[in-house]
Each structure stands twice: as structure tokens, then as C-alpha cells.
ZADO-1210 file (C-alpha; in nm, 4 decimals, padded with zeros to 6 digits):
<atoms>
<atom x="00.0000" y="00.0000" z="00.0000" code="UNK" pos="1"/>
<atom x="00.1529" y="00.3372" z="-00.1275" code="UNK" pos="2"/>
<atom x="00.2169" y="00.6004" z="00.1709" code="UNK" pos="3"/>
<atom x="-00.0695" y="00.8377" z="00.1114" code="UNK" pos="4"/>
<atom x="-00.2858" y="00.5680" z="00.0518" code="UNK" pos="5"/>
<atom x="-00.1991" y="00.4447" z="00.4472" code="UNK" pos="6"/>
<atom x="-00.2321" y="00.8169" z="00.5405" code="UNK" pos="7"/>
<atom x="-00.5770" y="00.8431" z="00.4054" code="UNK" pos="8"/>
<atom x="-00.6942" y="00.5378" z="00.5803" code="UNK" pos="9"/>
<atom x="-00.5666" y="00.6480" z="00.9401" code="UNK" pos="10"/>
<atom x="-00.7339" y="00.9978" z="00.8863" code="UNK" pos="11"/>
<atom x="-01.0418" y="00.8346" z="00.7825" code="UNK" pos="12"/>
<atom x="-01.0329" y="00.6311" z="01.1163" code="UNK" pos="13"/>
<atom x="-01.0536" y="00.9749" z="01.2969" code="UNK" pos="14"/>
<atom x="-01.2961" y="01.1297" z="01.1839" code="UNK" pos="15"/>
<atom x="-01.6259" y="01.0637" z="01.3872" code="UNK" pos="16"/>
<atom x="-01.9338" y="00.9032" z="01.3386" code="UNK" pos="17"/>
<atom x="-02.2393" y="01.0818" z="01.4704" code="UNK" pos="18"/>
<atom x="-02.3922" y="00.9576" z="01.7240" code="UNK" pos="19"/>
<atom x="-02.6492" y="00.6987" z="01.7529" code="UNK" pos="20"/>
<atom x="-02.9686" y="00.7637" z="01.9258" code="UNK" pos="21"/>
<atom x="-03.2681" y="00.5224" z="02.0561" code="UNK" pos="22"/>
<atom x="-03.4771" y="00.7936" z="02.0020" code="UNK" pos="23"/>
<atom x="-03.5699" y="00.9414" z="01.6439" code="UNK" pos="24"/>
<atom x="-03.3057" y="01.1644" z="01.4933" code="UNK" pos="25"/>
<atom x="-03.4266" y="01.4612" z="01.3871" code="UNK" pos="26"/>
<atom x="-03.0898" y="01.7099" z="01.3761" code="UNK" pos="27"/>
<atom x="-03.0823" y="01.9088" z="01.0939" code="UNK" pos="28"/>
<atom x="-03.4834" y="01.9389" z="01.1079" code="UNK" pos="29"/>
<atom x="-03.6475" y="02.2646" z="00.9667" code="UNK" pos="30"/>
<atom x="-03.9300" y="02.2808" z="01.2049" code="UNK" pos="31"/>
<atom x="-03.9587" y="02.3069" z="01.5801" code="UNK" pos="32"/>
<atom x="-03.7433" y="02.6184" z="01.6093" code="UNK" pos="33"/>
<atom x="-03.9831" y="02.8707" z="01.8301" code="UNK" pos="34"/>
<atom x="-04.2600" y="02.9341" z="02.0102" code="UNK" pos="35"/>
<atom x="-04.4042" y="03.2518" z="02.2303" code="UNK" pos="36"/>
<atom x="-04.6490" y="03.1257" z="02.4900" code="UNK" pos="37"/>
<atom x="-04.7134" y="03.2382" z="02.8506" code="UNK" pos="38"/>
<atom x="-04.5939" y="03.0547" z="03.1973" code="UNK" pos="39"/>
<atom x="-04.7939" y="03.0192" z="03.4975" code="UNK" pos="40"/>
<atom x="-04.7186" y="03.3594" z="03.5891" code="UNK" pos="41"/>
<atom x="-04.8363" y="03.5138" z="03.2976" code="UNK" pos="42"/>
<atom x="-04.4998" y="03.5737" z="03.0872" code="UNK" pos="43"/>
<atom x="-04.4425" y="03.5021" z="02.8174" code="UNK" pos="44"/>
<atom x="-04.1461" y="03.2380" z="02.7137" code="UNK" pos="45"/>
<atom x="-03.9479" y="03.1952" z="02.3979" code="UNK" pos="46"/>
<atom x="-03.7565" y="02.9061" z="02.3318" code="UNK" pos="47"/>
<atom x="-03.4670" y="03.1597" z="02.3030" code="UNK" pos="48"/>
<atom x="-03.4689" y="03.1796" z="02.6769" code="UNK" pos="49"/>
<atom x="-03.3843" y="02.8272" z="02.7216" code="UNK" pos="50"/>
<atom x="-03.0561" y="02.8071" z="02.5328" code="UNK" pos="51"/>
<atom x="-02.7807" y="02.6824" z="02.7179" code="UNK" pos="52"/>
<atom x="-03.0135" y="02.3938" z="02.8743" code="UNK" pos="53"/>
<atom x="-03.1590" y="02.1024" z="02.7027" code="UNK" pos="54"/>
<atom x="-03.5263" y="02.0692" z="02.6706" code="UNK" pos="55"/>
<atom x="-03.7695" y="01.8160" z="02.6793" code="UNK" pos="56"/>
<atom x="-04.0700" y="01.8893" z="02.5272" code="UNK" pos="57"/>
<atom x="-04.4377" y="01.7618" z="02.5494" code="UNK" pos="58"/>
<atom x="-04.7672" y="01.8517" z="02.4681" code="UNK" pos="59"/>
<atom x="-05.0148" y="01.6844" z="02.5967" code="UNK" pos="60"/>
<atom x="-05.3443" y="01.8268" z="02.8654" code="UNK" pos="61"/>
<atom x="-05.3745" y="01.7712" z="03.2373" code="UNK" pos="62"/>
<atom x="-05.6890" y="01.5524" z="03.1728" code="UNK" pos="63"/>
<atom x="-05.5244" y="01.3298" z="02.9917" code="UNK" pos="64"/>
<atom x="-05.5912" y="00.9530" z="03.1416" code="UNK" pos="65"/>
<atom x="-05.2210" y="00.7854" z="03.0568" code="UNK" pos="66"/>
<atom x="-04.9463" y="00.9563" z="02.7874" code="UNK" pos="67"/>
<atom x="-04.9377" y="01.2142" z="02.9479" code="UNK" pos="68"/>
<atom x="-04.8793" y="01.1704" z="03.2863" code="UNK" pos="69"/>
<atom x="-04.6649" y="00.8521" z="03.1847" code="UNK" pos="70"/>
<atom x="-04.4439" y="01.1094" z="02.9684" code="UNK" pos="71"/>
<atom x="-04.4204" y="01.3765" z="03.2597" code="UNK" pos="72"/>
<atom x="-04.3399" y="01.0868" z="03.5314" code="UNK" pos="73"/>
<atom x="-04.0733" y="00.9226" z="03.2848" code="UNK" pos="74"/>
<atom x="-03.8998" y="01.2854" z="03.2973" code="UNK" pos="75"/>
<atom x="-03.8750" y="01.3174" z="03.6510" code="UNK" pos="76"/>
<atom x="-03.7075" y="00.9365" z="03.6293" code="UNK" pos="77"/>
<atom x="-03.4821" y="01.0738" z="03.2978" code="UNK" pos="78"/>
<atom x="-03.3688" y="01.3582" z="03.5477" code="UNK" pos="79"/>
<atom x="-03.3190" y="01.1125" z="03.8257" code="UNK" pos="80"/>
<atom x="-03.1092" y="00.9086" z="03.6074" code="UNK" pos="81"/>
<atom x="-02.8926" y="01.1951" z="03.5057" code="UNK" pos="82"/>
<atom x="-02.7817" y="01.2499" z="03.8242" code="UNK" pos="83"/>
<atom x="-02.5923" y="01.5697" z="03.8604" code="UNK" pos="84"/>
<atom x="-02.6162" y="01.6674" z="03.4851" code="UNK" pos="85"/>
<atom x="-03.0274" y="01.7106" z="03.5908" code="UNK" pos="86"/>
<atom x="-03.0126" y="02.0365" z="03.6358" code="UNK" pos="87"/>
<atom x="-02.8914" y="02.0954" z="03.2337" code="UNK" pos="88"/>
<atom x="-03.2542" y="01.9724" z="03.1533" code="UNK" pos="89"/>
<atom x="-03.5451" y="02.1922" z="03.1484" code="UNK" pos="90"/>
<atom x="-03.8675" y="02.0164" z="03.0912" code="UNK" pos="91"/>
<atom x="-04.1842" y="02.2269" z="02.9311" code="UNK" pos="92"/>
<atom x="-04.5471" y="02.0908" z="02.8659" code="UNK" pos="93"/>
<atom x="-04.7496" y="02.2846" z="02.6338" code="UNK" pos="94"/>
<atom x="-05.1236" y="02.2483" z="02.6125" code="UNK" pos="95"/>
<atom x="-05.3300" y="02.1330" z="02.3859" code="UNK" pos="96"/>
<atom x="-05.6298" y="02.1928" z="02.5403" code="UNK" pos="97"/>
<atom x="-05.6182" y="02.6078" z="02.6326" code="UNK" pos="98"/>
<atom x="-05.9836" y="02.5925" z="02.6448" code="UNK" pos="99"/>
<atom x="-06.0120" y="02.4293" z="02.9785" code="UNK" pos="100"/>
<atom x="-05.6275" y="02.4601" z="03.1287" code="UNK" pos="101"/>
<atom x="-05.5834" y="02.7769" z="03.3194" code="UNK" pos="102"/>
<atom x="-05.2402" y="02.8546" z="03.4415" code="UNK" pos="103"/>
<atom x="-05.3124" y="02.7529" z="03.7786" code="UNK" pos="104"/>
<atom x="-05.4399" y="02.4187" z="03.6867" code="UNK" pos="105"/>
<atom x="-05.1168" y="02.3940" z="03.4522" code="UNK" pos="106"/>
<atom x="-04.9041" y="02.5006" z="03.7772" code="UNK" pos="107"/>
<atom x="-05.0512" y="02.2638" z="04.0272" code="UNK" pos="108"/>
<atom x="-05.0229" y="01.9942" z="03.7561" code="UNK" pos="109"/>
<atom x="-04.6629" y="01.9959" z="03.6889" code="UNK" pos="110"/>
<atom x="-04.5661" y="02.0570" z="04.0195" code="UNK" pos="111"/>
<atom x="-04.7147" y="01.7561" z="04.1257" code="UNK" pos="112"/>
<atom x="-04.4432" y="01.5936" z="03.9169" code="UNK" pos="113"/>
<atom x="-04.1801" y="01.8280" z="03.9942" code="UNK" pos="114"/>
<atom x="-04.1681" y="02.1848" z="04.0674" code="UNK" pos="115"/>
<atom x="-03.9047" y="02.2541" z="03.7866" code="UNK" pos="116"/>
<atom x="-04.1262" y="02.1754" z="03.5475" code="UNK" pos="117"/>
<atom x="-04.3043" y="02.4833" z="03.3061" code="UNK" pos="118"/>
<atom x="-04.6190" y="02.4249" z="03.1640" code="UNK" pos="119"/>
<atom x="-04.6936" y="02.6790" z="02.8750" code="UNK" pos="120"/>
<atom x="-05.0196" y="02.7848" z="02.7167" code="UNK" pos="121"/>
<atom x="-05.1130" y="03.0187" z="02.4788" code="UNK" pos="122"/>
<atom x="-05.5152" y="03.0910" z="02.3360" code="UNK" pos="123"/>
<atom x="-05.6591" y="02.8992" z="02.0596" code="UNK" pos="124"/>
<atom x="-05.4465" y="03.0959" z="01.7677" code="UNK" pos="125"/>
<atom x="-05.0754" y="03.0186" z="01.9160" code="UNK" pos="126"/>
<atom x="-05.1809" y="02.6660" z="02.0111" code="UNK" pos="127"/>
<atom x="-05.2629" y="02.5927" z="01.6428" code="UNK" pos="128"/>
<atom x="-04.9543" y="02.8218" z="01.5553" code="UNK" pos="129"/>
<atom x="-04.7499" y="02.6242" z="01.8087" code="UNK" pos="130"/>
<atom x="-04.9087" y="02.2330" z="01.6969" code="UNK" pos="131"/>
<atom x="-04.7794" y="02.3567" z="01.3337" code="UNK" pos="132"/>
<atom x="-04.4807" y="02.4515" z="01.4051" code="UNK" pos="133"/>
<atom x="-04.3419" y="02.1321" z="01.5938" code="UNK" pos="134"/>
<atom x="-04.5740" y="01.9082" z="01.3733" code="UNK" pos="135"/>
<atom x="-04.7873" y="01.8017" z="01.6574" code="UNK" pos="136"/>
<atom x="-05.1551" y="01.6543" z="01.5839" code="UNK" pos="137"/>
<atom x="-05.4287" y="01.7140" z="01.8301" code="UNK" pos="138"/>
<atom x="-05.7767" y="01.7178" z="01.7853" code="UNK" pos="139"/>
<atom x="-06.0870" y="01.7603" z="02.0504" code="UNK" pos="140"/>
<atom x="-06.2999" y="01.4664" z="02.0666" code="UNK" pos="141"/>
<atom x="-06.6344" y="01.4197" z="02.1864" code="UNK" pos="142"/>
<atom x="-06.7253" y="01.2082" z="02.4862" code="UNK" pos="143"/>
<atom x="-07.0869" y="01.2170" z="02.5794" code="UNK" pos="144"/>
<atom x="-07.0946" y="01.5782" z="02.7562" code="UNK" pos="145"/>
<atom x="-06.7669" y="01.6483" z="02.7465" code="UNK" pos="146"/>
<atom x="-06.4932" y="01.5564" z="02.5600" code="UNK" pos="147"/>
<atom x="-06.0948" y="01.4477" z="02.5586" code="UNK" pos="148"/>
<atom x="-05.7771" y="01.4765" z="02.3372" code="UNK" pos="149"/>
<atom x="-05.6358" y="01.3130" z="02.0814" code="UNK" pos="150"/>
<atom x="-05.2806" y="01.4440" z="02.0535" code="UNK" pos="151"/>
<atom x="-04.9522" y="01.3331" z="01.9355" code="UNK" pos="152"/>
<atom x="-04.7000" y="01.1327" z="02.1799" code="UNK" pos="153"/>
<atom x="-04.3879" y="01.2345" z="02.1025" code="UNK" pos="154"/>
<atom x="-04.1432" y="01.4197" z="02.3276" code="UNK" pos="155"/>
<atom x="-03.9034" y="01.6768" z="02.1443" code="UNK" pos="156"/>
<atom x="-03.5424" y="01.6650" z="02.2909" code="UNK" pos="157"/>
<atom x="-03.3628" y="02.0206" z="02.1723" code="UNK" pos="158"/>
<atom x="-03.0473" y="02.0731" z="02.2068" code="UNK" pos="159"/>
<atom x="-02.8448" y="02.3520" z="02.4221" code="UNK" pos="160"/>
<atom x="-02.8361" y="02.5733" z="02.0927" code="UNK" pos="161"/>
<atom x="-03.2331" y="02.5473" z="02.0855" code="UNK" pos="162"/>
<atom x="-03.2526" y="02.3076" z="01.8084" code="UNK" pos="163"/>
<atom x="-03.5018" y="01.9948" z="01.7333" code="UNK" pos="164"/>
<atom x="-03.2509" y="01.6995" z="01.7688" code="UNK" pos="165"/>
<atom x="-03.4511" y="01.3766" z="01.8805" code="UNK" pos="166"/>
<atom x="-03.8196" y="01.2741" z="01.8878" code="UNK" pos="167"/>
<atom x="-03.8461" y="01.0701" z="02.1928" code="UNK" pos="168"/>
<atom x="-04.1231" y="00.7357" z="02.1116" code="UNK" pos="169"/>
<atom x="-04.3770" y="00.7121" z="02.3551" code="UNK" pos="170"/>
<atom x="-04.3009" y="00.3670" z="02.4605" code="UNK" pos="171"/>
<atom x="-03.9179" y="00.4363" z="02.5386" code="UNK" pos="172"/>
<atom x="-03.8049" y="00.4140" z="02.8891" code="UNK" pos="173"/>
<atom x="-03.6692" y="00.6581" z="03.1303" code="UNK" pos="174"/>
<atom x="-03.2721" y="00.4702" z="03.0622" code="UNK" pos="175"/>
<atom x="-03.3084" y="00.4577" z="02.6964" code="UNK" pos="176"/>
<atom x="-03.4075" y="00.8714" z="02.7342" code="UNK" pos="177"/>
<atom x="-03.1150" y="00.9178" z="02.9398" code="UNK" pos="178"/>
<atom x="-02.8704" y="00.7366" z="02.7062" code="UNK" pos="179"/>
<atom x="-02.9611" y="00.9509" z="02.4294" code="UNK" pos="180"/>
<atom x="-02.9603" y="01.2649" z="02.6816" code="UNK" pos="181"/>
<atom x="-02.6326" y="01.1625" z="02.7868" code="UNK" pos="182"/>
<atom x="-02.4786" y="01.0936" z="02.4213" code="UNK" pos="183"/>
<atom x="-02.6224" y="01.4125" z="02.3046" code="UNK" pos="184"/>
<atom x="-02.4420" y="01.5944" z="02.5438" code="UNK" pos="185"/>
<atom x="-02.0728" y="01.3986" z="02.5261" code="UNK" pos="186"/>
<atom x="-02.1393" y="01.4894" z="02.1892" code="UNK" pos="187"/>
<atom x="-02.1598" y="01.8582" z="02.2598" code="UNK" pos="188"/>
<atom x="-01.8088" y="01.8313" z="02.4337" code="UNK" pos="189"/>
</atoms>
């Protein structure tokens, strides 16, 4: 084998692989980049203001029967798991159901998981604007007198810069979250 030839195989066998994720991939996405909806307290939050963390982000309602306090109680275990890189994760629910979700039922909801935890809701026009942006599905759905959600399951990871980087399946555990959480950021290194 000629000399550059040798060369060109050893730099090859530096360069590195991106990582691999349980989760969907989604870097490089066009869509999920912002939002503008209002906290608890009544301000209102860009996803600007949570560069230099990682997010995890839901949508889902507080009535919801199973995904979505399954998704919010698999965060606080994701967090657990991290140990002390837990406080690099900010976790934000956003409503799909503004109709019936006022901030202090949004507050007392996520607290109940952990008091960390933002839930964000905006009226009917930045929920749809929101839903579009980030590709989510949710639809009202009748039930006798009242009615339930029918949303999408997925929860967003974004990276420290803000951007979309994993879809997280709705049937993935707490550890397989972490993994990717944890290879995302030895990737940031």
C-alpha cells in the first residue's frame, strides 16, 4: 500500500461518526425552532430563553388519562437518572387543550411531578400556531358531555443551541431517554 494511501486510511479512522440515538433523529430538522407562549405567571417564554439547557418537550393536557402523565413521570425518572447533569434539563409541557387549562391548573399539575417543570399555554391561535410549528396533531374529541384529546406522543429533545434533535417514542423508557440525553451531550463536548 503506497504512503498516502496508508495516510488516508488512518485519517479516515478519525474522523467521527455521529452519534447513535434510541430515540428518532431529527438534527438538521427545519421545524420546531420557536414558540411565544405564557408561563404560569403570565410571561411570556421563547424558546430563546432556554438556550444553554436542554429541553424536553411535550404537549399533551392535564386531563389526559395515561401519555401524558406517563411522559411527565418518565422525565422526573430521565432527570433522576442523570444524576448531577439534571439540572442541564429543562422540561416544558405545552397544552393542547387552552380551552379548559388555566395557568393555575397547569401550575398545580406539573408541580405535582416536579416543581421545575413549566407548563406553557397560549389561546386557541398560538396553540394551532405552536401544533404547526413542531408538527404536533391534536384534535378535541367528543365524549358524551364532554370531551378528551387526541394528541400526538412524542417528546421533542432540543439541544443547548435550541434546536429539534430527537423525537423521543412514547413507549421508550426513562434509561433509553437518558442514554440519548447523555450521548447528546458527550457529543456537545
Amino acid at each position: 500500500m503506497a504512503g498516502g494511501a496508508m495516510v488516508a486510511l488512518a485519517l479516515a479512522g478519525c474522523e467521527r461518526s455521529p452519534p447513535s440515538y434510541l430515540a428518532i433523529d431529527l438534527t438538521g430538522a427545519d421545524f420546531g425552532r420557536t414558540f411565544a407562549l405564557q408561563d404560569p405567571g403570565g410571561r411570556t417564554r421563547t424558546l430563546d430563553e432556554f438556550k444553554g439547557r436542554y429541553v424536553m418537550l411535550f404537549f399533551g393536557f392535564t386531563q389526559c388519562p395515561d401519555v401524558c402523565p406517563t411522559a411527565l413521570a418518565r422525565a422526573v425518572e430521565v432527570r433522576r437518572l442523570l444524576g448531577p447533569d439534571a439540572d442541564k434539563l429543562q422540561v416544558l409541557l405545552v397544552t393542547v387543550d387552552p380551552e379548559r387549562e388555566t395557568t393555575e391548573v397547569l401550575r398545580s399539575y406539573t408541580a405535582a411531578f416536579d416543581p421545575g417543570f413549566i407548563a406553557l399555554r397560549g389561546d386557541a391561535q398560538a396553540t394551532e400556531a405552536v401544533a404547526r410549528e413542531f408538527k404536533i396533531h391534536y384534535a378535541r374529541v367528543p365524549t358524551g358531555n364532554a370531551y378528551t384529546m387526541d394528541h400526538t406522543a412524542l417528546t421533542y429533545i432540543l439541544d443547548v443551541e435550541g434546536r429539534l434533535r430527537l423525537a423521543v417514542r412514547h413507549e421508550q423508557t426513562p434509561q433509553e431517554v437518558a442514554q440519548d440525553l447523555r450521548t447528546l451531550m458527550k457529543a456537545a463536548r
